[in-house]
VOKOL-612236 format. One line per 4 residues: number of its first residue (from 1); their letters; for each residue x, y, z of N, C-alpha, C. Coordinates in steps of 0.05 Angstrom, whole numbers. Layout:
BEGIN
NUM) a) X/Y/Z/X/Y/Z/X/Y/Z | ...
This chain:
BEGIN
1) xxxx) -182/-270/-707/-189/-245/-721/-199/-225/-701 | -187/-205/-702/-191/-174/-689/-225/-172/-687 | -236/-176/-666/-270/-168/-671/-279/-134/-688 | -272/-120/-698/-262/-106/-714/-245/-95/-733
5) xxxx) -230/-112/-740/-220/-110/-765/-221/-112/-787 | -231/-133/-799/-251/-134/-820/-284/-118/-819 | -298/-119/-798/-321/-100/-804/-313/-72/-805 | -291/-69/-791/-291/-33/-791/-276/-40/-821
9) xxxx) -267/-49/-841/-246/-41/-861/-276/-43/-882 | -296/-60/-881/-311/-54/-902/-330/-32/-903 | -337/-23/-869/-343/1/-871/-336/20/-878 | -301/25/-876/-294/40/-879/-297/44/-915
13) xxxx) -299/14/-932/-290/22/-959/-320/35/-966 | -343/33/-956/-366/46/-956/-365/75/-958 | -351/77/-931/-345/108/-932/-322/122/-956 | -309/113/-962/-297/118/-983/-306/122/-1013
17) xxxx) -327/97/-1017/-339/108/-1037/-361/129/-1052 | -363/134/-1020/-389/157/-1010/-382/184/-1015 | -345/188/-1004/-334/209/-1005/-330/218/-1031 | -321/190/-1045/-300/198/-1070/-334/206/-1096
21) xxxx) -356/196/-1089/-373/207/-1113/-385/225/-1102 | -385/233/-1080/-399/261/-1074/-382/290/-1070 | -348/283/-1065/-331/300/-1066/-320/300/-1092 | -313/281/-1100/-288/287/-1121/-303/269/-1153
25) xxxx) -318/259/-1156/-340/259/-1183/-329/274/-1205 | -331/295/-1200/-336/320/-1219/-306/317/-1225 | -286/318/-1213/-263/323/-1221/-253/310/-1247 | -265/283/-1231/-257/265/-1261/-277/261/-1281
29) xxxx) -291/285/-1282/-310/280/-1311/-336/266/-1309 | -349/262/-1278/-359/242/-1280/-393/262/-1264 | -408/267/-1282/-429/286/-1282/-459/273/-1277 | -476/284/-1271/-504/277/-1282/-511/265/-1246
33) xxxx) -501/268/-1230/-518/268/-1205/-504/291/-1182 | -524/296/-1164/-519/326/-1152/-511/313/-1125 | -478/321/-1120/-470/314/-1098/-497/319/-1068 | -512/340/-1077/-519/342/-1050/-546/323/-1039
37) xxxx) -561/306/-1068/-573/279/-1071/-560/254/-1064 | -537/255/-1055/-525/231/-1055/-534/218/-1023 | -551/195/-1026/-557/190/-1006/-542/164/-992 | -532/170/-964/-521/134/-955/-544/122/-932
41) xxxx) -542/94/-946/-556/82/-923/-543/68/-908 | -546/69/-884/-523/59/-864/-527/26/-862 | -558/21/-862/-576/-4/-858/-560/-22/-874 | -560/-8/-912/-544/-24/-929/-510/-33/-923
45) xxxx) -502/-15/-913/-473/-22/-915/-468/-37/-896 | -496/-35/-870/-482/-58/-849/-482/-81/-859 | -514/-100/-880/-516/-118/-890/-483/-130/-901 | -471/-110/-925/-452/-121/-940/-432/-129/-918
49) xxxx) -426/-108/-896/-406/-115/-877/-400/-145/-868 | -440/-148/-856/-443/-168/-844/-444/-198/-861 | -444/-195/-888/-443/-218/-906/-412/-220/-913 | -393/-192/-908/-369/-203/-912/-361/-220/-896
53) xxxx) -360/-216/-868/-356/-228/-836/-356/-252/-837 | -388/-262/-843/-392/-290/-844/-383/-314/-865 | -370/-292/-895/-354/-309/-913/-331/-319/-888 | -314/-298/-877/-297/-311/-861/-289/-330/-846
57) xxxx) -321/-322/-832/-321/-336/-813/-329/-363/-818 | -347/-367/-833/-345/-394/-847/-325/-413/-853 | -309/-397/-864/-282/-404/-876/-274/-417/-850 | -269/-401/-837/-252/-401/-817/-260/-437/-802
61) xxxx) -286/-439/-801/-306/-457/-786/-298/-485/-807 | -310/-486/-832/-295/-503/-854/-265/-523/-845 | -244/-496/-838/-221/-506/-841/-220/-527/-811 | -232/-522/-786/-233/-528/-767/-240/-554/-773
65) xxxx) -268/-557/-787/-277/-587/-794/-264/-599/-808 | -250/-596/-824/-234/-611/-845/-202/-625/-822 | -193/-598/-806/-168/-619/-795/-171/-633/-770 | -182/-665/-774/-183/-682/-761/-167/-680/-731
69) xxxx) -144/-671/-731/-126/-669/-710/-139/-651/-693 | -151/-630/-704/-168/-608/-671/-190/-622/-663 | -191/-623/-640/-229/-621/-626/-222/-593/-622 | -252/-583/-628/-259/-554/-622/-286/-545/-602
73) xxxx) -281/-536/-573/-296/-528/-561/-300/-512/-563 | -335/-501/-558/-338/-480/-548/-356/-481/-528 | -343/-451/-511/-357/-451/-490/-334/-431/-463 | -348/-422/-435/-333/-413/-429/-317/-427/-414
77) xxxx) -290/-423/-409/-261/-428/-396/-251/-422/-374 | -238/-428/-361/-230/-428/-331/-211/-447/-322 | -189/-433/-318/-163/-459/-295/-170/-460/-268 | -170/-483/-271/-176/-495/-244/-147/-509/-231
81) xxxx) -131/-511/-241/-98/-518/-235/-81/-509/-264 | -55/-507/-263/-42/-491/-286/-52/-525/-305 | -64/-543/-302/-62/-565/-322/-101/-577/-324 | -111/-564/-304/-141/-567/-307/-153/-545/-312
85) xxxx) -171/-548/-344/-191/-534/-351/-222/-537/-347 | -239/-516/-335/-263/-523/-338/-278/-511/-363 | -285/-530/-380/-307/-510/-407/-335/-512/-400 | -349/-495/-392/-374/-486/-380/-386/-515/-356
89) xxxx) -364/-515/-345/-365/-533/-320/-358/-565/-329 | -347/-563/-351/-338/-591/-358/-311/-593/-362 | -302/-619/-349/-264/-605/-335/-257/-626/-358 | -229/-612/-367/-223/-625/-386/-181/-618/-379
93) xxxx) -170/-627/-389/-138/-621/-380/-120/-631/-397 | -90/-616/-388/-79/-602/-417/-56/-602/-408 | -34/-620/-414/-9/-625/-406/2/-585/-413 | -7/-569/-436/14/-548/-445/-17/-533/-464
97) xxxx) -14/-505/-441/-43/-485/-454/-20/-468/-477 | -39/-450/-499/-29/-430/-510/-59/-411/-513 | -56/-394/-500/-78/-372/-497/-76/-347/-517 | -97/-350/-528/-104/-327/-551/-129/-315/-540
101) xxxx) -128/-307/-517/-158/-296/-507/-165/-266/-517 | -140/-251/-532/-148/-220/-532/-147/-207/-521 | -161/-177/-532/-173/-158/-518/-201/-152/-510 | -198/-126/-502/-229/-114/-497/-220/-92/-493
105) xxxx) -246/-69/-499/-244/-36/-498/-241/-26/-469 | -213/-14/-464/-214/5/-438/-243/16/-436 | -258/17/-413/-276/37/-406/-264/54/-390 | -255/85/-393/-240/103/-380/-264/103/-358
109) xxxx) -249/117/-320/-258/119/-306/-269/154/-307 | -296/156/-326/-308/193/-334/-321/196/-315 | -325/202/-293/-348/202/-271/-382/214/-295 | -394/204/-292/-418/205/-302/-425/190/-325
113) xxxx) -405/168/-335/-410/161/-361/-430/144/-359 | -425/126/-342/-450/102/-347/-479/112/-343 | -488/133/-335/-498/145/-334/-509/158/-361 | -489/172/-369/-502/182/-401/-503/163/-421
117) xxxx) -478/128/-425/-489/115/-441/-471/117/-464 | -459/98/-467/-442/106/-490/-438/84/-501 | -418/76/-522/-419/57/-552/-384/46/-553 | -384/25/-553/-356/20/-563/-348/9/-588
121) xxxx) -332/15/-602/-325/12/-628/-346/-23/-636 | -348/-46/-625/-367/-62/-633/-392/-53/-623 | -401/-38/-614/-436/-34/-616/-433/-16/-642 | -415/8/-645/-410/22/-667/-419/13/-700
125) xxxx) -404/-9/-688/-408/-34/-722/-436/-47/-724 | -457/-46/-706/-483/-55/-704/-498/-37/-710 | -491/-9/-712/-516/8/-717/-534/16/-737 | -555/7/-742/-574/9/-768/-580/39/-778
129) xxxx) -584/56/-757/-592/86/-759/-569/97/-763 | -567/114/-773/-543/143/-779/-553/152/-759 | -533/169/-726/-529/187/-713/-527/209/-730 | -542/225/-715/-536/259/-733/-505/275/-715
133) xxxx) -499/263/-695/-476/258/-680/-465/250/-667 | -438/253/-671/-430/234/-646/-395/245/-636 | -392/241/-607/-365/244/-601/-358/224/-597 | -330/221/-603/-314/202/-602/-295/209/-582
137) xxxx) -281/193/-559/-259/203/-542/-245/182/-548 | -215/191/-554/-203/176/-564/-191/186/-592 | -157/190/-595/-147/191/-622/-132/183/-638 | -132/158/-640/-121/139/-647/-124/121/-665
141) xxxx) -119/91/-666/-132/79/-690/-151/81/-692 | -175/70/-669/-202/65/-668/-215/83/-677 | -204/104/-660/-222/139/-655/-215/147/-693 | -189/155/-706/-190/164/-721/-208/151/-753
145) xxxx) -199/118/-744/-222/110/-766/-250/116/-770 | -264/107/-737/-291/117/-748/-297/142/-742 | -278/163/-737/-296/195/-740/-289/190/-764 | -273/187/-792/-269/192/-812/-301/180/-815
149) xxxx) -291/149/-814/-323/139/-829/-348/155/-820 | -351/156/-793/-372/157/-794/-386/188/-802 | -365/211/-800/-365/229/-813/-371/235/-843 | -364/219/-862/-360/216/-881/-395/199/-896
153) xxxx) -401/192/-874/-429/175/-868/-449/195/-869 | -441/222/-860/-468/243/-857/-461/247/-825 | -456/246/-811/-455/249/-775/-434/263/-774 | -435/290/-759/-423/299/-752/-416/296/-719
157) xxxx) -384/291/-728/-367/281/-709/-345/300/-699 | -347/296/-677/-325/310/-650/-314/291/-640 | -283/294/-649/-269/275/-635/-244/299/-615 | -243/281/-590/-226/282/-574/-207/275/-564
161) xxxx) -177/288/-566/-155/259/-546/-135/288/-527 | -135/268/-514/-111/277/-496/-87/292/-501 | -74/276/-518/-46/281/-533/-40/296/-548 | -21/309/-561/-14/342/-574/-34/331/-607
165) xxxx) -30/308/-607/-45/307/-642/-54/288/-638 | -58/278/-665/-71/246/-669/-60/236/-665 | -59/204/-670/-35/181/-672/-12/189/-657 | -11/191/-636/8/210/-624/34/197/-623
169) xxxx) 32/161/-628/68/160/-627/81/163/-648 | 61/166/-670/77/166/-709/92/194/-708 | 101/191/-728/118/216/-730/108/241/-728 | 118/264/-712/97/281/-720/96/306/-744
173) xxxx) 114/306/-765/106/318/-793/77/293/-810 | 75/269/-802/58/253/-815/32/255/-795 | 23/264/-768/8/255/-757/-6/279/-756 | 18/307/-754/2/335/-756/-10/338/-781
177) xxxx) -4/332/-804/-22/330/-834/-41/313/-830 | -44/293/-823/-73/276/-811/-89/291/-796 | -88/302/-780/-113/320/-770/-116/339/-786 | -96/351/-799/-105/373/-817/-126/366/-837
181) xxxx) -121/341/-849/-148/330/-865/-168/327/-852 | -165/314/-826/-190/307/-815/-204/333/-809 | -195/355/-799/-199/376/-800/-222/391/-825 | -204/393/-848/-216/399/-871/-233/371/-879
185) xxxx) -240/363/-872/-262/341/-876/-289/343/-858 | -287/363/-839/-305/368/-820/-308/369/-799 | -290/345/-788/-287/334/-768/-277/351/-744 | -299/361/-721/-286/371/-694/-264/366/-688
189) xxxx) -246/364/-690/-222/349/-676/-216/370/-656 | -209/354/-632/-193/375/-602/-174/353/-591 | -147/366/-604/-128/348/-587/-113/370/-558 | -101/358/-541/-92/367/-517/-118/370/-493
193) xxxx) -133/355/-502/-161/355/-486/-174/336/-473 | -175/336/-454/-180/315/-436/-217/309/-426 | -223/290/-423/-252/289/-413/-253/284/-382 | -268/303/-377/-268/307/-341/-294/290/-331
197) xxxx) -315/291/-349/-348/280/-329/-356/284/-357 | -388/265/-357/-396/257/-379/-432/259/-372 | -442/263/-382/-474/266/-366/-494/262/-388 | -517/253/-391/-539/263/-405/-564/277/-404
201) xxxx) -573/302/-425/-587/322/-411/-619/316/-439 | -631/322/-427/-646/328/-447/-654/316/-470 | -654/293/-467/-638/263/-485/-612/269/-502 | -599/283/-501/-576/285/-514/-546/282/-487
205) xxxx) -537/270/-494/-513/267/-489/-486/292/-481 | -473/286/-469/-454/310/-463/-431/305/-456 | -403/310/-457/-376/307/-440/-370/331/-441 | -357/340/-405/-342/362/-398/-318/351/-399
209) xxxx) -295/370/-418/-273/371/-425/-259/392/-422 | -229/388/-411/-211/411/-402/-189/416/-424 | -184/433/-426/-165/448/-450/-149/470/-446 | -133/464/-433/-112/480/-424/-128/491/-394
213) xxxx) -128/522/-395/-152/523/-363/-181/522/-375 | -185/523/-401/-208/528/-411/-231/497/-410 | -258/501/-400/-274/480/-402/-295/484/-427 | -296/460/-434/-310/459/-464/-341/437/-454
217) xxxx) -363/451/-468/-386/428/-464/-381/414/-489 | -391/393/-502/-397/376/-521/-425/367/-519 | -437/367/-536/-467/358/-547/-464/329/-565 | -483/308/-567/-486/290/-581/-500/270/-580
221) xxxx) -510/263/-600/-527/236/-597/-521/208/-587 | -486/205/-595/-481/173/-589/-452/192/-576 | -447/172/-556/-406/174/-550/-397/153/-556 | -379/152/-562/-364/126/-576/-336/131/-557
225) xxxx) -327/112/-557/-302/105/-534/-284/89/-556 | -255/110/-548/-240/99/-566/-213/97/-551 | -209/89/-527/-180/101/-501/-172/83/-504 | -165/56/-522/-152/35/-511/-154/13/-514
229) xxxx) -147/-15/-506/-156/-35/-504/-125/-53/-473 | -141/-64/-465/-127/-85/-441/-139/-115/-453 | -118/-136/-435/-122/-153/-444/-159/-172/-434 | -160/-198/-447/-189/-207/-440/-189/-229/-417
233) xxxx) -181/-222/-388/-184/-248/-376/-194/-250/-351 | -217/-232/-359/-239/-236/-333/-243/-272/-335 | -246/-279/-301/-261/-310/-304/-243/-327/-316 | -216/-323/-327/-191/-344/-341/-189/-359/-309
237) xxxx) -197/-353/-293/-174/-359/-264/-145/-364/-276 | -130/-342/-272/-110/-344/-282/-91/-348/-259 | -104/-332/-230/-83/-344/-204/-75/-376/-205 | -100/-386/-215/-104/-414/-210/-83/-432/-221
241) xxxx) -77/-415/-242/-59/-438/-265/-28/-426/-262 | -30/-402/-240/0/-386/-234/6/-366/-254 | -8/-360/-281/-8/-345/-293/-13/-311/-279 | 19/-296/-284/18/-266/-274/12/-246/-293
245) xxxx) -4/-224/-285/-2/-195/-298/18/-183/-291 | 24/-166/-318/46/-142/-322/19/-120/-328 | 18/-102/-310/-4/-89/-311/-32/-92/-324 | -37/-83/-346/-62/-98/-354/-62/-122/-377
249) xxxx) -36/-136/-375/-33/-150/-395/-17/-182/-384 | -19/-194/-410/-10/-221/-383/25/-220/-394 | 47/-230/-372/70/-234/-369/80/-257/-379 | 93/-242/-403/107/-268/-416/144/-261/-424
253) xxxx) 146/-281/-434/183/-275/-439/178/-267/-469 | 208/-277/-481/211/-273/-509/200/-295/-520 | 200/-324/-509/195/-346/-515/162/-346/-511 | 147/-326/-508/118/-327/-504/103/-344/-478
257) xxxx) 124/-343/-461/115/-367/-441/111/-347/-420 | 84/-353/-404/82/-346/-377/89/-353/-363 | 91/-340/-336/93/-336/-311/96/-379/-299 | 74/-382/-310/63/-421/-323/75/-424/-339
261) xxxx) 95/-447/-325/115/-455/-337/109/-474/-365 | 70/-482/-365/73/-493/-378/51/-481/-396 | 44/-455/-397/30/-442/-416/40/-412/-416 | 32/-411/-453/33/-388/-465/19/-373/-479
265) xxxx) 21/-359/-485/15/-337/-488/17/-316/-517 | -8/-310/-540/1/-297/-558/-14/-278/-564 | -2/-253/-582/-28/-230/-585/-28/-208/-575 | -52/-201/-574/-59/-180/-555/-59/-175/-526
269) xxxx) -66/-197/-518/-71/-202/-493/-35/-191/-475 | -16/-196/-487/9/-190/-480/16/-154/-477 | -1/-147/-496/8/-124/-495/17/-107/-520 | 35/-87/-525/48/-87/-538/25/-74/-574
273) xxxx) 43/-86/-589/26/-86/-614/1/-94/-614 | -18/-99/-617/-44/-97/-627/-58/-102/-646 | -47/-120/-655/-48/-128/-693/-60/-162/-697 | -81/-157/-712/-85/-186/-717/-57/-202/-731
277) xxxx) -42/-184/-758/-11/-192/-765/6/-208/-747 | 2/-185/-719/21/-193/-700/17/-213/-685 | -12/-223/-682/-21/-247/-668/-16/-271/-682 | -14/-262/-709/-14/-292/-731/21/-293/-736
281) xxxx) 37/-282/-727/71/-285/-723/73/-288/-703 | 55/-290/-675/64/-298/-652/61/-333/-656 | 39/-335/-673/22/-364/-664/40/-391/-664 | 59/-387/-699/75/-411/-695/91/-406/-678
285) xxxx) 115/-389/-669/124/-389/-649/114/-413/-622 | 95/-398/-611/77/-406/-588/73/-435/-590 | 77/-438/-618/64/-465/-615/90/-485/-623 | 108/-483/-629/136/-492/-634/139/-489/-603
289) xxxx) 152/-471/-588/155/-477/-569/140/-492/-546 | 118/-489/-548/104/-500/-526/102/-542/-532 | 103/-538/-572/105/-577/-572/126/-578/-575 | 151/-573/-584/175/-580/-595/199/-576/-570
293) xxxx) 183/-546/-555/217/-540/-529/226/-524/-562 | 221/-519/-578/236/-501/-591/252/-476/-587 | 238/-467/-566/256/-443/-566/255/-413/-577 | 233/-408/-595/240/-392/-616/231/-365/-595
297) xxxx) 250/-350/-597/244/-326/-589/228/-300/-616 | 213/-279/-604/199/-265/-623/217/-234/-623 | 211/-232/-646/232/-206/-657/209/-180/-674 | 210/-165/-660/176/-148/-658/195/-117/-669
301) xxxx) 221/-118/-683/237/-105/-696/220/-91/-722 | 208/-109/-742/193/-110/-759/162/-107/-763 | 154/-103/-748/123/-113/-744/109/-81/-752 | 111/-82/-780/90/-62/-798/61/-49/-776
305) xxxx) 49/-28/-777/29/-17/-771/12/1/-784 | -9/8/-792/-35/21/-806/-54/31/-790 | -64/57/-789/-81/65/-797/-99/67/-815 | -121/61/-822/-132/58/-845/-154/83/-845
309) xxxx) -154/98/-850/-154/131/-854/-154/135/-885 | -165/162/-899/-161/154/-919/-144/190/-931 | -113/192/-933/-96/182/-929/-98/166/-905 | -88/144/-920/-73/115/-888/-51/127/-888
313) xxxx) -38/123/-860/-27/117/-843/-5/101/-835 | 15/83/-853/32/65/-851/74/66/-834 | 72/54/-816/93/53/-800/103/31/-797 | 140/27/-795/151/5/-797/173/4/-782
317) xxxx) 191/-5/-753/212/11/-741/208/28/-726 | 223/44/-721/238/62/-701/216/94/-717 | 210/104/-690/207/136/-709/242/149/-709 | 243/166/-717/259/187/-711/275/193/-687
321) xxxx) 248/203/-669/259/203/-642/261/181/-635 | 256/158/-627/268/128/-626/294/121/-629 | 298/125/-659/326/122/-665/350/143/-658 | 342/166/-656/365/183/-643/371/169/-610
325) xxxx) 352/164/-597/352/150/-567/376/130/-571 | 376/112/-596/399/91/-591/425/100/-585 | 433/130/-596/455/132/-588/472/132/-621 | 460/120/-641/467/119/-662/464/145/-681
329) xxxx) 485/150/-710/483/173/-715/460/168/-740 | 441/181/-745/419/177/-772/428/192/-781 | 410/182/-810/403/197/-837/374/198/-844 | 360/218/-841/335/216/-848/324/229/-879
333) xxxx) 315/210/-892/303/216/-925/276/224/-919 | 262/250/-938/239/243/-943/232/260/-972 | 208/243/-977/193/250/-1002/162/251/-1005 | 153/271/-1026/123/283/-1014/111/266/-1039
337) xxxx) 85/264/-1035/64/252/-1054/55/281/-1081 | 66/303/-1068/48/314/-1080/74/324/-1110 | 98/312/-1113/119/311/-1133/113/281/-1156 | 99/267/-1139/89/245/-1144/65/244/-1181
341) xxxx) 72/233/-1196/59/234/-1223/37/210/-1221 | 43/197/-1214/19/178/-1208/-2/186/-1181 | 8/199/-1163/-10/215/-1145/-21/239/-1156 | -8/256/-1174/-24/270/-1182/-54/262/-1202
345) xxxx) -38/238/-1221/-59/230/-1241/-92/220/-1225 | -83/200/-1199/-103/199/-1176/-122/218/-1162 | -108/247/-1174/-120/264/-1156/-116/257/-1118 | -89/247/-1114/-84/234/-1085/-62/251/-1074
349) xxxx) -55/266/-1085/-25/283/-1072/-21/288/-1048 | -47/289/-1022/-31/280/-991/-9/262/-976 | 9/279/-960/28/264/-950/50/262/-962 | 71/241/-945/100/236/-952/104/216/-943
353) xxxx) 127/215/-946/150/193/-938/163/192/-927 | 182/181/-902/197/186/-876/216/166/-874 | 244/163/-889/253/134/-879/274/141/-854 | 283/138/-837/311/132/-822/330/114/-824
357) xxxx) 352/115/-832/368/93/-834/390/110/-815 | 405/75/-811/439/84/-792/448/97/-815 | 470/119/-810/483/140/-821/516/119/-843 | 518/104/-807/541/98/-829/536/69/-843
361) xxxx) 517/48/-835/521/23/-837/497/22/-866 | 484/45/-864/455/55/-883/438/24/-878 | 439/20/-847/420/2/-841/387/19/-838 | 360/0/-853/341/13/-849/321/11/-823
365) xxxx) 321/31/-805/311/33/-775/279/32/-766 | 273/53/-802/249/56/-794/229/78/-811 | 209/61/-826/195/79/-843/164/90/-841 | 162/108/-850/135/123/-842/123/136/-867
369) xxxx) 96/122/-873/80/135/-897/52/139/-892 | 54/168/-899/26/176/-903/15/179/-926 | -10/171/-939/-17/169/-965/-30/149/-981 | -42/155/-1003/-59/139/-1007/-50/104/-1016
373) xxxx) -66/79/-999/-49/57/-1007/-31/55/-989 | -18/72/-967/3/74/-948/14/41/-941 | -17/37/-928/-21/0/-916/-14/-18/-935 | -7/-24/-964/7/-35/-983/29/-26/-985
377) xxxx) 35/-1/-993/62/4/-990/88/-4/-974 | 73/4/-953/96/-2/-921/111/-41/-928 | 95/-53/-946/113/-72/-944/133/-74/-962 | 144/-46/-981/163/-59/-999/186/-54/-969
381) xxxx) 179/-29/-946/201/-29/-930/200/-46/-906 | 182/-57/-907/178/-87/-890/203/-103/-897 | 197/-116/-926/208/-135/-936/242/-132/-937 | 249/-98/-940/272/-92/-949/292/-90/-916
385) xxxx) 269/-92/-887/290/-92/-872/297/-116/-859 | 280/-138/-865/285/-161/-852/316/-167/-859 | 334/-186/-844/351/-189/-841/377/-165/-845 | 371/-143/-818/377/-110/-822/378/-103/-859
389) xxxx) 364/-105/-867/377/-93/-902/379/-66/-898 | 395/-50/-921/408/-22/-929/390/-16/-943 | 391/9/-941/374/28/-970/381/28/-989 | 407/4/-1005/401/-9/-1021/388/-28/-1032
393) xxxx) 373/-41/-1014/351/-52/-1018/336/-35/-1040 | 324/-13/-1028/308/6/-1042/313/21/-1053 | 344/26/-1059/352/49/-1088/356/31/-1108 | 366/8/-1103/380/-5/-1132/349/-26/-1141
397) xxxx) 337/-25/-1127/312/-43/-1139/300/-26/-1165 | 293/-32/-1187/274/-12/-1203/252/-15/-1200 | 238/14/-1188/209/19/-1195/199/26/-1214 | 173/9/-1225/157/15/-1243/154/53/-1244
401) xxxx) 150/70/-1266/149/89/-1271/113/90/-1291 | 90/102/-1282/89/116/-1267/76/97/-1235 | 87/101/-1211/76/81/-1187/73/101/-1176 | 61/95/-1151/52/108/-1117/90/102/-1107
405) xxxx) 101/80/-1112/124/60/-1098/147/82/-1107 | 148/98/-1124/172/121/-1134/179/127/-1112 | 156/140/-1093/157/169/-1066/175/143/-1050 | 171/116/-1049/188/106/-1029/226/101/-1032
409) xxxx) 220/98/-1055/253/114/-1074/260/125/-1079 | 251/155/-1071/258/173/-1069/269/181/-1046 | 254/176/-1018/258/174/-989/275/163/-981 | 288/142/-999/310/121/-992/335/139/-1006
413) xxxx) 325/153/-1033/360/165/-1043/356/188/-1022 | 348/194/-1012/343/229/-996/356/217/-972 | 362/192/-962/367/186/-938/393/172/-935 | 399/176/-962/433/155/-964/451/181/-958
């Protein structure tokens, strides 16, 4: 499990319900307290967070004890030959490894940061006090979740990225309406902006940032770092076991096998996607091949993605520009939420729908939703492209009337 994934998603539903009775209450009839009384306590929501976590984790611990077939160590790790392990100096060895070691947060090289002190998305998740601010660098998953949340929390937030918008590889009619909310939600946003030096003055915090020739100060209580993640293998001795880096990530084939011929490799740590999903579709793989010699190569064709934003964020395939690169001729469908009868009844009408399919084969390449529920949605076009399916998949299916799932059948006839 993602050391953030589940705590940032219950925070985030925190923040959601914070928004929806202090913004939108009234709309639906729902009277007798004054948005501007509405108080959050940050202290409380960490509690629920942290009691969700440990249902998991429990779980998780449970299932370990129950199948007789694992011993489970803990402790730290180290190759000492591609077939000898040490666990905190106790050598233990392993005809065939499969490494799930992860990630960890890029720390960008800001000249002055360590210096002023800053927060990464897990200290983020520990904090009992509400910041009255904070910048975020970084615009992306990490960055755009918690300026929403923590915005939405009472803290006013300045977020920063590099790149022309947010989410910068999604499409960009879906990614430019994402800042626009984030925008009208409060939120500083400065994209095309880079952070030069980082300092702290006065007990407050600071990053110098460049913007075109123009330099910008920033003020704030907390910085939060949001540039990234590389893989986790400080101290693996990975020379030791012959295991190579592909820049900051470890080198594997299709078959998940390193560099070590006789260990592999799944996850994050590879690179690539970034998804707890995608770590739990690498695993049997990894593990078929490494006991069986199976063979199975991984097909990362499919592999759904979210933002969890609120419009989310949902991506599936090829963007646009992607698929014109093949050389192939498209058809691109789309449809808005705000034609939508069940989005309207929600009071949710942000966003659209984006599908691409091949032109002539009406194979589906690649879909893109912004809107509320997005992260549920994206799998009716999950499901519909495994084994290449057509956008008959998704015209001839009947949707329930009134659904959110219409706008994705709509996108599909707009694209035949």
């Amino acid at each position: 499990m993602n050391e953030g994934c589940i705590p940032t998603k219950a925070l985030l539903r925190s923040a959601e319900i914070v928004h929806l009775v202090r913004e939108k209450a009234h709309q639906f009839g729902v009277h007798g307290v004054d948005p501007e009384e509405i108080k959050f306590d940050l202290a409380a929501a960490m509690d629920r967070k942290d009691q969700v976590v440990q249902t998991i984790i429990d779980g998780i611990y449970r299932d370990l004890d129950r199948n007789k077939g694992i011993s489970f160590i803990r402790g730290r790790a180290e190759f000492s030959s591609p077939v000898d392990i040490l666990v905190d100096g106790e050598a233990i060895s392993a005809e065939k490894t499969i490494l799930a070691v992860g990630s960890k947060q890029v720390i960008p090289k800001i000249p002055g940061l360590d210096q002023a002190g800053y927060a990464t998305n897990f200290e983020a998740l520990q904090l009992r006090e509400l910041p009255e601010s904070m910048i975020i660098i970084g615009a992306s998953y990490i960055g755009v979740e918690f300026a929403q949340m923590y915005s939405r929390f009472g803290t006013k937030v300045t977020m920063i990225g590099r790149a022309l918008r947010v989410m910068p590889r999604e499409e960009p009619e879906l990614s430019d309406e994402l800042g626009k909310i984030l925008l009208k939600e409060g939120i500083d946003l400065h994209t095309s902006t880079e952070v030069m030096r980082a300092g702290k003055e006065n007990g407050k915090r600071f990053v110098i940032a460049k913007k075109g020739e123009d330099e910008i100060r920033f003020e704030a209580e907390e910085i939060l770092l949001a540039a990234g993640r590389d893989a986790r293998v400080e101290s693996l001795g990975l020379g030791e076991a012959g295991v190579e880096m592909d820049g900051p990530y470890l080198k594997v084939d299709e078959n998940l096998r390193t560099t070590a011929q006789n260990i592999w490799s799944l996850g994050d740590a590879n690179g690539g996607y970034m998804f707890t999903h995608r770590a739990r579709y690498d695993g049997p793989i990894s593990a078929l091949n490494a006991v069986e010699d199976a063979r199975r190569k991984v097909d990362y064709r499919v592999v759904p993605r979210a933002v969890f934003s609120e419009p989310a964020l949902a991506s599936v395939g090829l963007t646009e520009q992607e698929a014109r690169k093949t050389g192939r001729e498209i058809k691109v469908g789309m449809a808005f939420n705000k034609h939508s009868g069940r989005a309207k009844a929600m009071a949710e009408t942000e966003g659209l729908v984006k599908i691409i399919a091949d032109d002539e084969t009406k194979e589906i390449l690649g879909a893109h939703i912004l809107g509320v529920h997005a992260d549920i949605l994206i799998h009716e076009v999950v499901a519909a492209m495994h084994g290449n399916g057509t956008l008959e998949r998704l015209t001839k299916s009947i949707h329930i009337h009134p659904t959110l799932s219409e706008v994705i059948y709509d996108a599909a006839r707009a694209a035949r």
